[in-house]
KEDRENPA-309991 format. One line per field, with one value per residue (C-alpha): residue in one letter; x, y, z. Coordinates in steps of 0.25 Angstrom, whole numbers. Layout:
KEDRENPA-309991
lumtor <- A|...
X <- X|...
Y <- Y|...
Z <- Z|...
This chain:
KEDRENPA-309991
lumtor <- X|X|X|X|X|X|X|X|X|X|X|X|X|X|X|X|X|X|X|X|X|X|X|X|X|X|X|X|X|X|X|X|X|X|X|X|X|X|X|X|X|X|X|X|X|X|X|X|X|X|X|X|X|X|X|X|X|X|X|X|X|X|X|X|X|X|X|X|X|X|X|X|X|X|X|X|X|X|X|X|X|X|X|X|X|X|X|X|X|X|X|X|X|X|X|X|X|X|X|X|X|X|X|X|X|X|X|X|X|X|X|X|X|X|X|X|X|X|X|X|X|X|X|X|X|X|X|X|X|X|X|X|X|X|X|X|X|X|X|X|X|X|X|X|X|X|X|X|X|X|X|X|X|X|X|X|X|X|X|X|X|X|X|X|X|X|X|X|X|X|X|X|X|X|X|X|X|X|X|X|X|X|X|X|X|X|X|X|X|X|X|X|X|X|X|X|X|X|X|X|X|X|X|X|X|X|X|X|X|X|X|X|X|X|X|X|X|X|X|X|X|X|X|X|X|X|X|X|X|X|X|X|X|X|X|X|X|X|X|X|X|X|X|X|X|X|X|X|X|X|X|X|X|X|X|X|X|X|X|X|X|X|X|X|X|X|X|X|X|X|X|X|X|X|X|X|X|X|X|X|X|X|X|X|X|X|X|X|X|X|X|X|X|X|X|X|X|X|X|X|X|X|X|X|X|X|X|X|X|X|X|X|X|X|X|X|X|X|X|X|X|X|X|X|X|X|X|X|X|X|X|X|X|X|X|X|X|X|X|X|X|X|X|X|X|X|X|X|X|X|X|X|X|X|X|X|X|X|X|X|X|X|X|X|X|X|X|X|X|X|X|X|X|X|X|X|X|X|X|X|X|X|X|X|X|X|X|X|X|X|X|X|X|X|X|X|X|X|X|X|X|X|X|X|X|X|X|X|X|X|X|X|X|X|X|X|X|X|X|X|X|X|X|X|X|X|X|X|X|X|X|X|X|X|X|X|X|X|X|X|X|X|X|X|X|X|X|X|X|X|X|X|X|X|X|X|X|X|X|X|X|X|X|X|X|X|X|X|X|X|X|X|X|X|X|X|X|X|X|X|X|X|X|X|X|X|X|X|X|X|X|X|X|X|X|X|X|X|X|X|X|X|X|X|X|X|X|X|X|X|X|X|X|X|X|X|X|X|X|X|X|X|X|X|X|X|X|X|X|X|X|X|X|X|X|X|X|X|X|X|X|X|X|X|X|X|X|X|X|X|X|X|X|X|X|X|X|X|X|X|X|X|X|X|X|X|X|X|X|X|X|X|X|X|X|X|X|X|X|X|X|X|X|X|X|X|X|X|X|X|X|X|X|X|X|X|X|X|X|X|X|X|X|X|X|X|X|X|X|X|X|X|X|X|X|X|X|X|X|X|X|X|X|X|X|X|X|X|X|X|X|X|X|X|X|X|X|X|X|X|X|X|X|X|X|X|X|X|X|X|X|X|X|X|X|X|X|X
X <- 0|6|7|-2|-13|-10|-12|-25|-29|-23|-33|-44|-45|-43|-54|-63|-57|-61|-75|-76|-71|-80|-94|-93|-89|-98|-110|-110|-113|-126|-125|-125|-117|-117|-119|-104|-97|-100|-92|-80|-77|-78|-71|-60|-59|-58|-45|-39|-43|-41|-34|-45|-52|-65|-74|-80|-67|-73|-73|-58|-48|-43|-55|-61|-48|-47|-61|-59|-48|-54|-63|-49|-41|-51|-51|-67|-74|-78|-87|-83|-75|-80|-93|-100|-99|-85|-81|-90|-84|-97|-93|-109|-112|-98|-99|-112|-104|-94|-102|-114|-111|-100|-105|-95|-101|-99|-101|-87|-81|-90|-87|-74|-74|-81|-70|-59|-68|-70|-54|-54|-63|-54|-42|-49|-54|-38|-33|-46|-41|-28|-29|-39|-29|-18|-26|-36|-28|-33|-46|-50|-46|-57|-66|-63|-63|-76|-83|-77|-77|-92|-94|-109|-103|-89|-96|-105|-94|-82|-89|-92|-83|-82|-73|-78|-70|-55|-56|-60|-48|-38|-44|-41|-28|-23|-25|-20|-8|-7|-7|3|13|13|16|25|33|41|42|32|21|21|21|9|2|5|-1|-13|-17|-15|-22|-33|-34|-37|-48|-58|-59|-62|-47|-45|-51|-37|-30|-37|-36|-20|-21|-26|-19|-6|-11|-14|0|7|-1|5|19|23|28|32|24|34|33|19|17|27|20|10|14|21|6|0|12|8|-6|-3|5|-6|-17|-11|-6|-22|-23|-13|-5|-12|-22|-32|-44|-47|-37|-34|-31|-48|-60|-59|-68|-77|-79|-79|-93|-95|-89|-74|-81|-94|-85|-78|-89|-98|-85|-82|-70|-64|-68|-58|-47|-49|-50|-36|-29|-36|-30|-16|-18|-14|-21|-27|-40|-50|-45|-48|-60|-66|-61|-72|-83|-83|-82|-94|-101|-101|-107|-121|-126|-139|-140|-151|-151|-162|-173|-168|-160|-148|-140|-128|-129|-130|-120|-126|-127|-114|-118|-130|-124|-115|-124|-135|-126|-115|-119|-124|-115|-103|-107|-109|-93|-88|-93|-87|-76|-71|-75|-63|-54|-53|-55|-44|-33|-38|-24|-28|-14|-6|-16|-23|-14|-11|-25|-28|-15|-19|-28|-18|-19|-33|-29|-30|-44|-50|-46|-53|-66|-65|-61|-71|-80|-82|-81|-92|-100|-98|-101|-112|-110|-120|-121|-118|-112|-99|-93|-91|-84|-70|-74|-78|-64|-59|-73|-69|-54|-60|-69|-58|-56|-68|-56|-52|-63|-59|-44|-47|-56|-70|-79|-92|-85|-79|-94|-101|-91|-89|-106|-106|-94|-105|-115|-110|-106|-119|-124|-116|-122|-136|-136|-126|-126|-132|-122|-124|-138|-134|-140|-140|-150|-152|-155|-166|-158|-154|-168|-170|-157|-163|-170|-157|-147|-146|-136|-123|-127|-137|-141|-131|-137|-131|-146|-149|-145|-155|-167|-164|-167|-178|-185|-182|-191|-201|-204|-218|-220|-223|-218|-211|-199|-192|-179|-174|-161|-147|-135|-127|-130|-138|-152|-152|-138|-145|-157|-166|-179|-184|-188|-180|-185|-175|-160|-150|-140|-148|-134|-134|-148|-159|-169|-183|-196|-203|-218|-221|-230|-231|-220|-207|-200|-185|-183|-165|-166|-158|-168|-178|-173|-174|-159|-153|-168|-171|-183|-178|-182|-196|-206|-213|-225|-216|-209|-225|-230|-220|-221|-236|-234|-225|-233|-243|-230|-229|-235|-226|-213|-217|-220|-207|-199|-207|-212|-203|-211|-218|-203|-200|-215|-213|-197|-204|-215|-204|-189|-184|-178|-189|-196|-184|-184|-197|-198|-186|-191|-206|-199|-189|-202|-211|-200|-196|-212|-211|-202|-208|-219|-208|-203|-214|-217|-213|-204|-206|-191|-178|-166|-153|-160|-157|-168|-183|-193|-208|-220|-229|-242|-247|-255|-244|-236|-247|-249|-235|-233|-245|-255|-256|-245|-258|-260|-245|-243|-254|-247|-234|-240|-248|-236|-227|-238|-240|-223|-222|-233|-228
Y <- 0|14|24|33|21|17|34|34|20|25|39|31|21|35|42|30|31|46|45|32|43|52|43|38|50|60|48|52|68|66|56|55|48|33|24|21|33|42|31|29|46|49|36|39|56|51|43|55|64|57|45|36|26|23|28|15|7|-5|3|3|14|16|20|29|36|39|42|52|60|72|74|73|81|91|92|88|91|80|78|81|67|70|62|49|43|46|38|27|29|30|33|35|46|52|51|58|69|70|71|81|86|94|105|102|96|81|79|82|76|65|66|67|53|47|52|47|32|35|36|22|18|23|16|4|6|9|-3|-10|-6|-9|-23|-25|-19|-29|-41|-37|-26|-11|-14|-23|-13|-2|-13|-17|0|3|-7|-4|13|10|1|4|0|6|19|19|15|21|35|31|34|20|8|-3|4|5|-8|-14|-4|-11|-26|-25|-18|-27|-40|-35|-29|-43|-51|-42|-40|-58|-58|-48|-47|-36|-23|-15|-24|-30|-15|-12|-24|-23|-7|-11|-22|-13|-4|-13|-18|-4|-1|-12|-25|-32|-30|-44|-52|-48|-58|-71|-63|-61|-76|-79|-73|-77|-93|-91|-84|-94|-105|-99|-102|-88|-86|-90|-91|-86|-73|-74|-76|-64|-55|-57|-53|-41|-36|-39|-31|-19|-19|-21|-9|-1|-4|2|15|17|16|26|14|15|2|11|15|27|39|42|56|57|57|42|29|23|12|8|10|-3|-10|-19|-28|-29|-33|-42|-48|-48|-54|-66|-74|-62|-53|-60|-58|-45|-43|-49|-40|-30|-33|-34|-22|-27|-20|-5|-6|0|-8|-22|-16|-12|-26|-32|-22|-29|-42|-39|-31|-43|-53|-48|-36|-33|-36|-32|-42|-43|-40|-50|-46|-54|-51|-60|-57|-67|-74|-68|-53|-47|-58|-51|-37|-41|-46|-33|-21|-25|-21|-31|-29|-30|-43|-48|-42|-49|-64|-61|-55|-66|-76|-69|-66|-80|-87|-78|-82|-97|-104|-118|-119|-120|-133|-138|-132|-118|-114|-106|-98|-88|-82|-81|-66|-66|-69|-58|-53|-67|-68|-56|-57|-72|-68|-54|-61|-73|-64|-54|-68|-71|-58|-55|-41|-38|-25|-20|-21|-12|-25|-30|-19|-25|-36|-27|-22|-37|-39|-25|-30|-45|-38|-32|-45|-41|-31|-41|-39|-25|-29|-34|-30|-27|-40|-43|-46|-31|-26|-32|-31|-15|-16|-22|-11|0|-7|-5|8|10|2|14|26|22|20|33|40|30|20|12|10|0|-11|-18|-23|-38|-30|-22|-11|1|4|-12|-10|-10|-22|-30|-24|-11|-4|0|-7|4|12|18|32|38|44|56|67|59|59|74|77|69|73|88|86|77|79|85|97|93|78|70|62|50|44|31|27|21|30|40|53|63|66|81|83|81|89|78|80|67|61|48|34|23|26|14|25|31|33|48|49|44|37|47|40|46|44|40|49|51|56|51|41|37|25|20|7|1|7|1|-13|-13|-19|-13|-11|-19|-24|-30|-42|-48|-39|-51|-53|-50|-35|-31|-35|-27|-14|-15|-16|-3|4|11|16|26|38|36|35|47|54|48|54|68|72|73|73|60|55|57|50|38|37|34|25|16|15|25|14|7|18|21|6|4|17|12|-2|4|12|3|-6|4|6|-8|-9|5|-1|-14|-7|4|-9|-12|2|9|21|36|39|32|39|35|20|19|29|25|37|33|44|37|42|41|29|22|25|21|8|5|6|7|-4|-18|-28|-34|-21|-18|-29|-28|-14|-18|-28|-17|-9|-19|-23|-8|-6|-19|-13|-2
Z <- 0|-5|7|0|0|15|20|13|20|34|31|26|40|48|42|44|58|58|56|64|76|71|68|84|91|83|86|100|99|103|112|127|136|136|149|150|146|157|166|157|154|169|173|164|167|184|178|171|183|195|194|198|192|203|192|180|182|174|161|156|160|147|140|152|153|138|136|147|141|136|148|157|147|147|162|166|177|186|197|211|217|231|230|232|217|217|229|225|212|203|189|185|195|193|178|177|186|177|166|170|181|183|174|161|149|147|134|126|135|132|118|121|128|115|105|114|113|97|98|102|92|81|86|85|71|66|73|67|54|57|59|48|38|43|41|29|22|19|14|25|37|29|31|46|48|42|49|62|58|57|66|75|89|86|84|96|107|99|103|118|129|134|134|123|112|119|124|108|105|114|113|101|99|111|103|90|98|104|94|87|97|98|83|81|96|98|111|104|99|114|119|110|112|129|130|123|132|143|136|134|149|153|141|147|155|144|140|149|136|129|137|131|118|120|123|111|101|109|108|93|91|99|92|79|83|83|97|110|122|132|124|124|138|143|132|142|153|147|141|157|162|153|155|170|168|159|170|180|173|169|183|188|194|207|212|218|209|218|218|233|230|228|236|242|235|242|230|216|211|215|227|226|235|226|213|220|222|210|201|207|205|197|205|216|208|206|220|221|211|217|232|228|216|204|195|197|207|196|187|195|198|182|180|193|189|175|178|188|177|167|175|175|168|162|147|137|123|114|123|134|148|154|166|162|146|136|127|113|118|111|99|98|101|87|80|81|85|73|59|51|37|47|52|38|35|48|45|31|35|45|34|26|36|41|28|20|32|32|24|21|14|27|32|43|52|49|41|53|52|45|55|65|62|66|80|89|83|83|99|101|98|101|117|117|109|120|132|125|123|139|145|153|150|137|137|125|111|114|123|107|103|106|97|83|80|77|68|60|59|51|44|36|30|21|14|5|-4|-6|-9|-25|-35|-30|-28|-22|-8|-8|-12|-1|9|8|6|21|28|21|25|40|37|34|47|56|48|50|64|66|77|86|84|97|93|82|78|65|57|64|77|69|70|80|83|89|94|109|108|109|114|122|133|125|113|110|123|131|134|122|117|127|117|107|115|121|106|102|115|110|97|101|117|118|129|142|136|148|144|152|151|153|146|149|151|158|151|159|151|157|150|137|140|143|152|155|167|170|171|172|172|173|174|187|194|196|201|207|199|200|201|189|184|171|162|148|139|132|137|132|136|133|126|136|148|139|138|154|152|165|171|186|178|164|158|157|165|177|185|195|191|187|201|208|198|201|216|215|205|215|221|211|218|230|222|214|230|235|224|221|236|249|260|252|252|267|269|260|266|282|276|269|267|258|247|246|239|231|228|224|218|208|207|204|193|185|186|179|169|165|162|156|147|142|136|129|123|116|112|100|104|98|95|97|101|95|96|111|118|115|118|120|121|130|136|150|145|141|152|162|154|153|169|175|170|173|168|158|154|153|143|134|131|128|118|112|110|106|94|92|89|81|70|71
């Protein structure tokens, strides 16, 4: 290739790079904060600023620290230290300090945060590139760029100020840096390959799924007769020491998590003693580098509270709830949130790829040489791949996003078919990468909200799969609009949808329902009228409701039993003489409790009927707005369970002819 060819291809990749930048980043304009990226900019900023690191330890130092950059650089305000929710080291409450209350506007820093992500995002592309053009040439690294350039999920989380796109970054670039420095040994390719494992162990926890990885591609390499064990083995060692080394720098070399130089801790947000616990056998031996401090204390502890946190959680697939997950949840996340003409390319492009290094010539025992090269890729999705299918943590699409990058890089296999004179093949397969370029352009802005077309779409997108695969709070600025042009006067709006961003920072007058985010304030009672109500698809799904899952005998009898409570909650929260009355009658938490219970009750019902109903707008595909009149309302809550479901089947007949 002449130099002048090879500038135009570096210029052609950089601009694709460019607008890749530009596509996720200028996405999230109008969009408010997500559920997590509160946590991880103020996590990262009290890094920067105070050397310590009480606050969201679970998420990866690397990426809160560098997501945080600007905001520290630009010398932020943060909330006074001397306070409860710092010594208890709640990164919610302080997070929402940080971010609207010390009278500085968050959102550039914000934006900020999500180009420093989008950074991320673009190196993973160039090494995408990169690699594709080693195994499958110029024409075939175009292919792998453009589909990863375009990719839906890559332009959702690549413009959030979260984690999942660093660690895809260094998962990857650690393997490929691996398998590199074991074939071509040598001071600076086992520096490279050392720094960027370390790298990756402070980006996310799931960095431990590069050991079995590493052991991997070592096996095949040793397998291969091309070198020694011994040299191997101290390798090794010499990449643990490094990372040991890299660990402790992010942690200022010092065990504590909790800077004496501050106000004292009382805690983590959630008690040592408590993780210790909940995690078992692991959670012993974590307890036992933590006694004798082998590793920075916030880190053992991010390591236990995900461990903890991957054992039960509420999951939301295809109209069914789970505790512990299932084994098809990030099968099914693939198969409906990845574009369909990109999982045509993939089946084709593997066929290629492992076909065209298939060498029947060198016999029965070295037919498989030839794939050697596809080592490092292969043991990565094969590890993340079976870990993602044994997790008990489906929340979301995004946990994928470490497994896309090897996908994109096969797919340039389909580059031969541009590398002769035009045939059919080079036809269909630059008809599939437009086709997926066309996929991004439709759903564009709202790129978390896709969904391809065996899912029916963005607009069914929430009856399989909600949380970070399609509502993550990102929709206030959205609804703040459309009740602007279609709110009647005098009209009352409620609110019920997942997130950390503040509704009144948008403008947003509603009166608030259920919030599972309801860590700043007390939950009101509030009494249901008619009016709008936008309802977030996850709130919708019930997923992290008390009251998900099939609504019983049982659950109606005991909303019944505290429906006629209603005047007294509304009296208990409205009047204080009434309060002080209703306190000496009975314990003050149990009219808190019954008064919460009663509530999330009359919304789970509240709910099931929405389901069934035809919305009147859609907000970015992840916030559902309903006009309902006082005799819907009062039919949806009030009447009997008979009565209850004849009008859910009514609606749900009513929204099927529609």
């Amino acid at each position: 290739m002449t130099p002048t060819r090879k500038a135009w291809v570096v210029v052609a990749a950089a601009l694709i790079l460019a607008l890749h930048f530009a596509m996720a980043v200028v996405s999230k304009r109008h969009e408010s904060t997500t559920s997590d990226e509160i946590v991880h900019v103020t996590g990262g900023f009290a890094y920067w600023r105070f050397n310590d690191y009480r606050l969201q330890p679970e998420n990866g130092n690397l990426p809160q620290r560098w997501v945080a950059l600007p905001a520290w650089i630009g010398r932020a305000r943060f909330p006074d230290l001397d306070q409860d929710y710092w010594r208890t080291s709640d990164a919610w409450v302080m997070g929402h300090e940080f971010f609207y209350e010390t009278g500085e506007d968050h959102f550039p820093r914000l934006m900020a945060a999500r180009a420093m992500t989008a950074l991320f995002s673009v190196m993973t592309g160039a090494l995408i590139f990169c690699w594709s053009r080693r195994l499958f040439g110029t024409a075939g690294a175009f292919v792998s760029l453009l589909f990863f350039a375009f990719s839906p999920a890559f332009l959702a989380h690549g413009g959030y100020a979260t984690s999942d796109v660093c660690i895809a970054l260094f998962m990857l670039a650690s393997i490929g840096a691996w398998w590199r420095h074991l074939n071509t040994p040598g001071p600076g390719a086992f520096a490279l390959s050392a720094v960027v494992f370390g790298l990756a162990c402070v980006a996310k926890f799931s960095a431990v799924l590069l050991i079995p990885m590493m052991v991997l591609c070592a096996a095949v390499h040793l397998a291969t007769h091309r070198g020694r064990a011994g040299a191997v083995v101290l390798s090794a060692l010499g990449h643990a020491a490094v990372a040991f080394a890299i660990i402790w720098a992010f942690y200022g070399f010092r065990y504590s998590a909790f800077n004496p130089a501050l106000p004292a801790a009382d805690q983590f947000i959630e008690a040592w003693p408590e993780m210790i616990t909940r995690t078992g056998r692991i959670g012993r031996v974590i307890h036992f580098l933590a006694g004798i401090h082998a590793l920075p204390e916030a880190f053992l502890y991010g390591t236990a509270y995900v461990v903890q946190m991957a054992q039960t959680r509420s999951a939301f697939l295809n109209g069914e709830y789970s505790l512990t997950g299932w084994r098809s949840f990030f099968i099914w996340a693939f198969a409906l949130k990845t574009t369909v003409p990109f999982i045509l390319a993939l089946g084709w492009s593997l066929w290629l790829a492992i076909r065209g290094r298939i060498q029947p010539s060198a016999g029965r025992a070295g037919w498989w040489r030839g794939l050697v090269p596809l080592t490092p890729l292969f043991a990565l999705v094969l590890v993340y791949g079976t870990s993602s299918v044994l997790s008990h943590l489906n929340i979301g699409e995004r946990h994928l996003l470490p497994i896309y990058p090897v996908l994109y890089i096969l797919a340039g296999a389909l580059g031969r078919w541009f590398a002769r004179p035009p045939r059919w093949e080079a036809l269909l397969a630059a008809a599939l990468v437009a086709w997926h370029v066309g996929e991004s352009v439709s759903i564009a802005p709202h790129y978390l909200a896709y969904f391809n077309e065996v899912a029916g779409g963005p607009a069914e997108g929430y009856s399989h799969l909600v949380d970070s695969s399609l509502d993550w709070g990102q929709d206030l600025p959205g609804l703040k609009a459309w009740l602007d042009a279609n709110q009647r006067p005098g009209e009352t709006a409620y609110l019920a949808y997942f997130g950390t961003g503040e509704p009144r920072y948008y403008g947003i007058k509603a009166r608030r329902l259920a919030f599972i985010n309801g860590f700043h304030e007390d939950e009101p009672y509030v009494e249901l009228g008619p009016g709008l109500y936008c309802i977030g698809a996850t709130m919708l799904e019930q997923v992290y409701g008390a009251y998900r899952g099939p609504w019983t005998q049982a659950l109606e009898n005991d909303y019944q039993f505290l429906r006629p409570f209603g005047p007294m909650f509304l009296q208990y929260a409205s009047d204080p003489a009434a309060r002080a009355r209703l306190d000496r009658e009975l314990a003050p938490d149990k009219w808190t409790t019954s008064r919460d219970r009663f509530q999330h009750l009359r919304f789970a019902r509240l709910c099931y009927y929405l389901r069934a109903r035809r919305p009147e707008a859609n907000i970015g595909y992840s916030i559902f707005i309903y006009r309902l009149t006082a005799a819907e309302v009062a039919a949806a809550t009030e009447g009997s369970l008979r009565d209850w479901s004849m009008l859910i089947e009514r609606s749900a007949s009513a929204a099927a002819g529609r």
